[in-house]
Backbone as XML, in Angstrom:
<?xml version="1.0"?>
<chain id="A" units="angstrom">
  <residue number="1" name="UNK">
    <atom name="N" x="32.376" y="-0.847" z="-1.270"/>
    <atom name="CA" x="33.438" y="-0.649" z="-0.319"/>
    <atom name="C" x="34.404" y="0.420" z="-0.821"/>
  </residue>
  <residue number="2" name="UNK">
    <atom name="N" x="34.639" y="0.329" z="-2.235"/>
    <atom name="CA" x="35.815" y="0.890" z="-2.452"/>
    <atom name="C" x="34.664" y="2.723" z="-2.426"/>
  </residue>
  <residue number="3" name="UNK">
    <atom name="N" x="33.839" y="3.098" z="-2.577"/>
    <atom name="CA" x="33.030" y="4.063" z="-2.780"/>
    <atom name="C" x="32.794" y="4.773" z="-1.055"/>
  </residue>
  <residue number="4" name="UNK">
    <atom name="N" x="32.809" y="3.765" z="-0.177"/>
    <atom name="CA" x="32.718" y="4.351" z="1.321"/>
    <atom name="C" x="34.929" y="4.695" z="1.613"/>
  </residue>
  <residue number="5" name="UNK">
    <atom name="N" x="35.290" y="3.756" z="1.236"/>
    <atom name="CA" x="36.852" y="3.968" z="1.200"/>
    <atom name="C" x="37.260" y="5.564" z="0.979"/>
  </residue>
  <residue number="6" name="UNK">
    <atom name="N" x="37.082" y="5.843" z="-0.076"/>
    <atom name="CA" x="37.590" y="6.814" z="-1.031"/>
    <atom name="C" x="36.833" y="7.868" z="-0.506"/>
  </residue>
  <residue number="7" name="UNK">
    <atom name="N" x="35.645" y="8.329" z="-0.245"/>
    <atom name="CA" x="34.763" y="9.112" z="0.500"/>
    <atom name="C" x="34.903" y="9.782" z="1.998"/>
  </residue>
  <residue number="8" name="UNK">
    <atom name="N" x="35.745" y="8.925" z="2.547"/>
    <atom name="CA" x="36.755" y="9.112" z="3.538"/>
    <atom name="C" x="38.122" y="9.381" z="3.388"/>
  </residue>
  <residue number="9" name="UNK">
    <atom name="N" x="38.331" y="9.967" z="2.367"/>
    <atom name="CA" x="40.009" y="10.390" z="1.915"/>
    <atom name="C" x="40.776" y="9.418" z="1.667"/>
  </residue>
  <residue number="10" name="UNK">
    <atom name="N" x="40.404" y="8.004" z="1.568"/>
    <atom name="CA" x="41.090" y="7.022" z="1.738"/>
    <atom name="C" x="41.937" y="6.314" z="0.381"/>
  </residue>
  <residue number="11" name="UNK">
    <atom name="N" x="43.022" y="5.423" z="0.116"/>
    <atom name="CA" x="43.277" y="5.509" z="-1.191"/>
    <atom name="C" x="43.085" y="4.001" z="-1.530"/>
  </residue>
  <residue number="12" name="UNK">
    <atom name="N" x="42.139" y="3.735" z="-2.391"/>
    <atom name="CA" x="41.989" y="1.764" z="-3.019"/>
    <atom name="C" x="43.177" y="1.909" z="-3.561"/>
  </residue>
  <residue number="13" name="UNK">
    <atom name="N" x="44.055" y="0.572" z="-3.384"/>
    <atom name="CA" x="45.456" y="0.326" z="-4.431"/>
    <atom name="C" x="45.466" y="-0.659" z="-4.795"/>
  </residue>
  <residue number="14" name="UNK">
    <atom name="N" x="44.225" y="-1.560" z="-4.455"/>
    <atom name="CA" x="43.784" y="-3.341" z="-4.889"/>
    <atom name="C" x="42.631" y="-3.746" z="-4.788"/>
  </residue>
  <residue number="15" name="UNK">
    <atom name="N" x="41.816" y="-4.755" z="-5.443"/>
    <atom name="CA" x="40.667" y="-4.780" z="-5.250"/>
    <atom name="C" x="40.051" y="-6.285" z="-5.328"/>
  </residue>
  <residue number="16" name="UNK">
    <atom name="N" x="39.665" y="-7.042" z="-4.930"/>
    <atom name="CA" x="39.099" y="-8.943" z="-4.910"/>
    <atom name="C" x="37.603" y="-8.821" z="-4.752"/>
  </residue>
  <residue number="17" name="UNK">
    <atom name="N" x="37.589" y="-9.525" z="-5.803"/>
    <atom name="CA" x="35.997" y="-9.768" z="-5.468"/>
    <atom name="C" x="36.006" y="-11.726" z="-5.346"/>
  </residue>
  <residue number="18" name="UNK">
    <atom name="N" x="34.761" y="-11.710" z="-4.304"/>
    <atom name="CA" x="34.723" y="-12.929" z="-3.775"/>
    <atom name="C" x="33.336" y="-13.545" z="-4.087"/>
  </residue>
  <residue number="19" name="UNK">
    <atom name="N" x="32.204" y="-14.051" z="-4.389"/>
    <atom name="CA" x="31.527" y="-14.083" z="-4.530"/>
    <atom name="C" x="30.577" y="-16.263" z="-4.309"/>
  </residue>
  <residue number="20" name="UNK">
    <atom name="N" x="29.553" y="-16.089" z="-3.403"/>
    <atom name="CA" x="29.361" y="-17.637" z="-3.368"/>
    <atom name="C" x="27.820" y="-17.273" z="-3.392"/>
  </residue>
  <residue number="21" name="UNK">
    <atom name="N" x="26.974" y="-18.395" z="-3.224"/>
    <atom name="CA" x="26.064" y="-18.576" z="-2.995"/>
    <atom name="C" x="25.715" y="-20.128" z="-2.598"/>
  </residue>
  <residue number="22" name="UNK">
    <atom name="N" x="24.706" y="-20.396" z="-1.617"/>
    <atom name="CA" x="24.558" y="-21.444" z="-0.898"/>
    <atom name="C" x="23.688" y="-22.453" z="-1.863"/>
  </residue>
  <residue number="23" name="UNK">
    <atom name="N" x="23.246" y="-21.855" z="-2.917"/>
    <atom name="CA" x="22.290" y="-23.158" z="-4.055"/>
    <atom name="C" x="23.071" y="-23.255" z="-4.820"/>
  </residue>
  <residue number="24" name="UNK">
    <atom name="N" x="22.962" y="-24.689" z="-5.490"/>
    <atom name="CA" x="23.595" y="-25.281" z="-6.653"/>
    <atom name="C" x="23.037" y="-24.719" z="-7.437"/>
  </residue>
  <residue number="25" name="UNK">
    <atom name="N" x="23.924" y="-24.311" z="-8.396"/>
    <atom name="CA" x="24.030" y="-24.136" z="-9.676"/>
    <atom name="C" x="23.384" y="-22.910" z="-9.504"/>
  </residue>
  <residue number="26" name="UNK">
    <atom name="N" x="23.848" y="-22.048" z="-8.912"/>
    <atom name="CA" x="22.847" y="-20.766" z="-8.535"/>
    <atom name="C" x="23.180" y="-19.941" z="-9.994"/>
  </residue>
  <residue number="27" name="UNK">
    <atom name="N" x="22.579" y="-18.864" z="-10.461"/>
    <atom name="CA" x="22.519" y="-17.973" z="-11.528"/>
    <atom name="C" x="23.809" y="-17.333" z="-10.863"/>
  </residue>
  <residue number="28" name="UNK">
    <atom name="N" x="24.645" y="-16.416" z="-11.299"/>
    <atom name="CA" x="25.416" y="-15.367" z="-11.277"/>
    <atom name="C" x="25.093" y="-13.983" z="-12.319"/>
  </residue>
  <residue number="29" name="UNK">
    <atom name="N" x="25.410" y="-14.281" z="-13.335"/>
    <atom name="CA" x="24.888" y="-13.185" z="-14.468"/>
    <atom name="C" x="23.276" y="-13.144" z="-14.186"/>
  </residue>
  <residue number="30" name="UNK">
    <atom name="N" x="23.392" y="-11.015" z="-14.335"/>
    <atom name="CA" x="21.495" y="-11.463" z="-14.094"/>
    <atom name="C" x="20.760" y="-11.611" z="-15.134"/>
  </residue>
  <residue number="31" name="UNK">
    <atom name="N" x="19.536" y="-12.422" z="-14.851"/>
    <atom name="CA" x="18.836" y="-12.612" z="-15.780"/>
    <atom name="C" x="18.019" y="-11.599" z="-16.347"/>
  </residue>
  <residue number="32" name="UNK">
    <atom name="N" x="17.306" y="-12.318" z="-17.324"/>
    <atom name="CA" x="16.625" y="-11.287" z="-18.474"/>
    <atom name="C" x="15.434" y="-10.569" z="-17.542"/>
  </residue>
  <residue number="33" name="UNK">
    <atom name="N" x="14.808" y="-11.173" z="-16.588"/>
    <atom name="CA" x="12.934" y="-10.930" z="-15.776"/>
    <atom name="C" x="13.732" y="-9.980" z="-14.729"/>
  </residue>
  <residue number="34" name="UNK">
    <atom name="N" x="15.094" y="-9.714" z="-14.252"/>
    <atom name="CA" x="15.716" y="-9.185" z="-13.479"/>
    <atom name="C" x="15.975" y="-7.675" z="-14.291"/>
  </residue>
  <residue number="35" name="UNK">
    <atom name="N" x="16.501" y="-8.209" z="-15.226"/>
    <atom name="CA" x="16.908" y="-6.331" z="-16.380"/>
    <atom name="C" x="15.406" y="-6.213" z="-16.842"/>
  </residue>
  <residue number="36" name="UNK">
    <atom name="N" x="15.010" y="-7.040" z="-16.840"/>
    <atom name="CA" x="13.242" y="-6.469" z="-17.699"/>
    <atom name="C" x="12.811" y="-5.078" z="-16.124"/>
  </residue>
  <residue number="37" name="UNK">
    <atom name="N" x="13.000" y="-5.743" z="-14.933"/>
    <atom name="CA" x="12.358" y="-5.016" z="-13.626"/>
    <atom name="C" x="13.344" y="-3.968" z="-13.356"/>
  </residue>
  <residue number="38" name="UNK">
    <atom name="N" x="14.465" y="-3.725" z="-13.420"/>
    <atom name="CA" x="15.517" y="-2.716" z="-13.470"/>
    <atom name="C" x="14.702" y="-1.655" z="-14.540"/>
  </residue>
  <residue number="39" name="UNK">
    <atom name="N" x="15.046" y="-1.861" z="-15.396"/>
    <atom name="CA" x="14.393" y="-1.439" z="-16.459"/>
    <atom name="C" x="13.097" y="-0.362" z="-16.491"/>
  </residue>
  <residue number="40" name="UNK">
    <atom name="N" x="11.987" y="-1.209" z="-15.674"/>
    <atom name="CA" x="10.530" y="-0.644" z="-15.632"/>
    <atom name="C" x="11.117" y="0.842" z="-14.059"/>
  </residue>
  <residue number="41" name="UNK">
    <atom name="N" x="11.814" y="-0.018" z="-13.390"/>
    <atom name="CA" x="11.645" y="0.630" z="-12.277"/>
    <atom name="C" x="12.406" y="2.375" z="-12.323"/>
  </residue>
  <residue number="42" name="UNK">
    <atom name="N" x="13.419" y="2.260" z="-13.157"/>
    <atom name="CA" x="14.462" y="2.878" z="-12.898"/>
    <atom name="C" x="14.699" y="3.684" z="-14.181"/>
  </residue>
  <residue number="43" name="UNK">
    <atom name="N" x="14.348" y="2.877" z="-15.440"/>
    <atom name="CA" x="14.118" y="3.957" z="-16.522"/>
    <atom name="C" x="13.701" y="4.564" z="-17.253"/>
  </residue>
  <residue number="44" name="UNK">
    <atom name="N" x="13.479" y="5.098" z="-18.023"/>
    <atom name="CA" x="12.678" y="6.038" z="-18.580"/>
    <atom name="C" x="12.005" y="5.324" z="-20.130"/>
  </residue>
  <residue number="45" name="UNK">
    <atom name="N" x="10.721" y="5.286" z="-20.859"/>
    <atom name="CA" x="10.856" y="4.454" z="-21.632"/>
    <atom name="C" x="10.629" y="5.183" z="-22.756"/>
  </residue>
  <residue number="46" name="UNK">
    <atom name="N" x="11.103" y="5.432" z="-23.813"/>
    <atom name="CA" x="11.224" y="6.041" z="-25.298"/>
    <atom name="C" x="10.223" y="5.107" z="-26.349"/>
  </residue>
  <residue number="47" name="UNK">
    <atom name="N" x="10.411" y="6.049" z="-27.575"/>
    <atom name="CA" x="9.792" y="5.044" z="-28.387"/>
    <atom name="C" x="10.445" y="4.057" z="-29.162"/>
  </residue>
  <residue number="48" name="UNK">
    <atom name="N" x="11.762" y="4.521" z="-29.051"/>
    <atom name="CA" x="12.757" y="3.949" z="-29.342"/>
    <atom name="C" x="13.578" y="2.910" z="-28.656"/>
  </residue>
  <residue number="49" name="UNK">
    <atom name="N" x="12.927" y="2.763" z="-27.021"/>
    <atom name="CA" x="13.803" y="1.896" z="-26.246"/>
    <atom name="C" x="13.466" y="2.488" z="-24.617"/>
  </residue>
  <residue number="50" name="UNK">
    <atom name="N" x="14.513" y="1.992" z="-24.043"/>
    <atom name="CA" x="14.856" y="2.579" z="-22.614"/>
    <atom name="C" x="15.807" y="3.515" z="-22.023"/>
  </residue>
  <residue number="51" name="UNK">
    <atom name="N" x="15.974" y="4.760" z="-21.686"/>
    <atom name="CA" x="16.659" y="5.340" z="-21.245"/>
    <atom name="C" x="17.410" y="5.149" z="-19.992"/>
  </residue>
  <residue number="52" name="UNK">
    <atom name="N" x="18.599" y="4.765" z="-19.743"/>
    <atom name="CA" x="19.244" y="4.122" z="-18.539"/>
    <atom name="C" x="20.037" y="5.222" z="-17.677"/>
  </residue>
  <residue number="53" name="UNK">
    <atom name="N" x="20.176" y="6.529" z="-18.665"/>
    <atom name="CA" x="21.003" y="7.399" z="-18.246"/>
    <atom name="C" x="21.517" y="7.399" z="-16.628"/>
  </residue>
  <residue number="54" name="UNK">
    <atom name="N" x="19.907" y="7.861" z="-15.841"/>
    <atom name="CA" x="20.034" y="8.308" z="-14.944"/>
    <atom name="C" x="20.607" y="7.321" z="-14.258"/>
  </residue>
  <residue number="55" name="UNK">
    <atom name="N" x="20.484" y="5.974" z="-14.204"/>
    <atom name="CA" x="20.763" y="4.759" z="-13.136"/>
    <atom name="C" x="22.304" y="4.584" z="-13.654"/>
  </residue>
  <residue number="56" name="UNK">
    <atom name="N" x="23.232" y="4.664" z="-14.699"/>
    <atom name="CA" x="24.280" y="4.593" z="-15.480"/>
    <atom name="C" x="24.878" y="5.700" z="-14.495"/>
  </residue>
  <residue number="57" name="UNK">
    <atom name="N" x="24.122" y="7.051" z="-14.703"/>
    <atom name="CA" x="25.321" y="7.942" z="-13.882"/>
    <atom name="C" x="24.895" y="7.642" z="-12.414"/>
  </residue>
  <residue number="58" name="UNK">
    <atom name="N" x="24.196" y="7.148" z="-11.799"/>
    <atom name="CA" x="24.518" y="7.322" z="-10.404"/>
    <atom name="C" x="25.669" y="5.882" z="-10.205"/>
  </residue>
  <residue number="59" name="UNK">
    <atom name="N" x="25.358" y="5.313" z="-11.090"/>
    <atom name="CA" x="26.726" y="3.695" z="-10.937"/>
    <atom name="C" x="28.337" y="4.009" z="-11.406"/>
  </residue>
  <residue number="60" name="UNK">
    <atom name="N" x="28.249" y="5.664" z="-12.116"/>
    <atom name="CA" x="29.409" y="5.743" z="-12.606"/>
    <atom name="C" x="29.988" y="6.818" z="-11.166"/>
  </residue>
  <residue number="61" name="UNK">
    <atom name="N" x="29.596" y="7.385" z="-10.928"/>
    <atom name="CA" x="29.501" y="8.438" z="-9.841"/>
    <atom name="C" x="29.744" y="7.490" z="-8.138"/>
  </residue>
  <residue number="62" name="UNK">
    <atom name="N" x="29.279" y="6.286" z="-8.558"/>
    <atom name="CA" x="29.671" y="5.598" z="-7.266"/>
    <atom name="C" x="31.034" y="4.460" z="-7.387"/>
  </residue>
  <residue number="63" name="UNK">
    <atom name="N" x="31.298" y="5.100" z="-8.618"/>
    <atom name="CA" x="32.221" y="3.857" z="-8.931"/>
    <atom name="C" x="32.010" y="2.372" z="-9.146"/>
  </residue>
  <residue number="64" name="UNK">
    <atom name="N" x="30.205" y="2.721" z="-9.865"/>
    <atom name="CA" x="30.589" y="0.785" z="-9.961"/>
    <atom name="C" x="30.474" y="0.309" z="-10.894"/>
  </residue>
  <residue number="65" name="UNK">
    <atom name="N" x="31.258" y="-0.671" z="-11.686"/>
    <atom name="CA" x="31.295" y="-1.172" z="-12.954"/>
    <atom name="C" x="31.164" y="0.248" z="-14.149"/>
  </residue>
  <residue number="66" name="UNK">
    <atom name="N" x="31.754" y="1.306" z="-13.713"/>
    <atom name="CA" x="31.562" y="1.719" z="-14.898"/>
    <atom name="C" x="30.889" y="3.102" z="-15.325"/>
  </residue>
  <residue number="67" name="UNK">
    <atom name="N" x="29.434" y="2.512" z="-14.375"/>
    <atom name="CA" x="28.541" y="2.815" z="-15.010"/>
    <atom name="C" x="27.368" y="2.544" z="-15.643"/>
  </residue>
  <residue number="68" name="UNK">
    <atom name="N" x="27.713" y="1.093" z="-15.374"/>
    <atom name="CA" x="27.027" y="-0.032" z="-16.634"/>
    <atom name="C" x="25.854" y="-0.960" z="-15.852"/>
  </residue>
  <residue number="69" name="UNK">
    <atom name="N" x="24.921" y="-0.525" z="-15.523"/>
    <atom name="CA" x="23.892" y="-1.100" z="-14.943"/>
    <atom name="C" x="23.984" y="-2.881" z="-15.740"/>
  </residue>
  <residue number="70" name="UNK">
    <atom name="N" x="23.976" y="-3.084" z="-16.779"/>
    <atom name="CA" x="23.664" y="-4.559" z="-17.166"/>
    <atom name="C" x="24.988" y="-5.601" z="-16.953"/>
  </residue>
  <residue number="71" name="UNK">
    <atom name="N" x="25.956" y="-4.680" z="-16.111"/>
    <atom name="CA" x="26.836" y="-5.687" z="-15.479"/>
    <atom name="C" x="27.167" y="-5.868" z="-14.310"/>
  </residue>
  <residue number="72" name="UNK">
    <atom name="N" x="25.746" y="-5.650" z="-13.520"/>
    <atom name="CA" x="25.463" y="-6.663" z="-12.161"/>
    <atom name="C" x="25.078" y="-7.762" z="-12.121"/>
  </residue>
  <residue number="73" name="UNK">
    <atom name="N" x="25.317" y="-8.607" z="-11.129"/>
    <atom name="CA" x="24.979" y="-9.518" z="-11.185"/>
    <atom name="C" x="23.911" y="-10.073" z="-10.682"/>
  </residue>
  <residue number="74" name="UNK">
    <atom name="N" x="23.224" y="-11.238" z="-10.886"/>
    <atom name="CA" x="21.790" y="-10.936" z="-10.532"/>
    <atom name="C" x="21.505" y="-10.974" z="-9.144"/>
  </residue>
  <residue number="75" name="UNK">
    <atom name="N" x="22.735" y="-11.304" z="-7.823"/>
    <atom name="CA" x="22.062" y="-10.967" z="-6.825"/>
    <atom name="C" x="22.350" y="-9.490" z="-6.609"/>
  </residue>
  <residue number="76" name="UNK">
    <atom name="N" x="23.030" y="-8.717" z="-6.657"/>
    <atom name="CA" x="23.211" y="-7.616" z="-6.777"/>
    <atom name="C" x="22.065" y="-6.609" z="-7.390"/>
  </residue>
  <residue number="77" name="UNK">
    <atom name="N" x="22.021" y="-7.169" z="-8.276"/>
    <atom name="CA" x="19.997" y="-6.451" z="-9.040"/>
    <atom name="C" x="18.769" y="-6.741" z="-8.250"/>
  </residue>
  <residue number="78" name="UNK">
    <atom name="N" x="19.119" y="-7.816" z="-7.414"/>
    <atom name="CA" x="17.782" y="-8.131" z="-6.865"/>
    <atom name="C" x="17.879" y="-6.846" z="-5.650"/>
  </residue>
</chain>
């Protein structure tokens, strides 16, 4: 929201996040089989690891979290 806001000249001066889900005890933080598939889909793989760059700057560039792909939440990753 705040990324369609601002894109339209518009100015955020507050921000709430609200968040439910209809199952008990539902997950919030995403899980590990969720960043494992982020991961395959989206980054690049080294011998050293995973490269996140590219998915990092399009989240920093949209304003979300950062930047920081591993702080969505897992319905948000799905």
């Amino acid at each position: 929201m705040r990324h369609y806001i601002e894109s339209r000249d518009g100015k955020v001066v507050d921000m709430i996040t609200l968040s439910t889900r209809n199952e008990r005890n539902a997950t919030v933080a995403m899980i590990a089989a969720t960043k494992f598939n982020i991961e395959r889909v989206f980054g690049i793989r080294l011998s050293n690891g995973v490269d996140m760059t590219l998915l990092n700057d399009f989240l920093k560039e949209s304003g979300i979290y950062g930047g920081n792909y591993e702080v969505l939440t897992e319905s948000e990753a799905l």
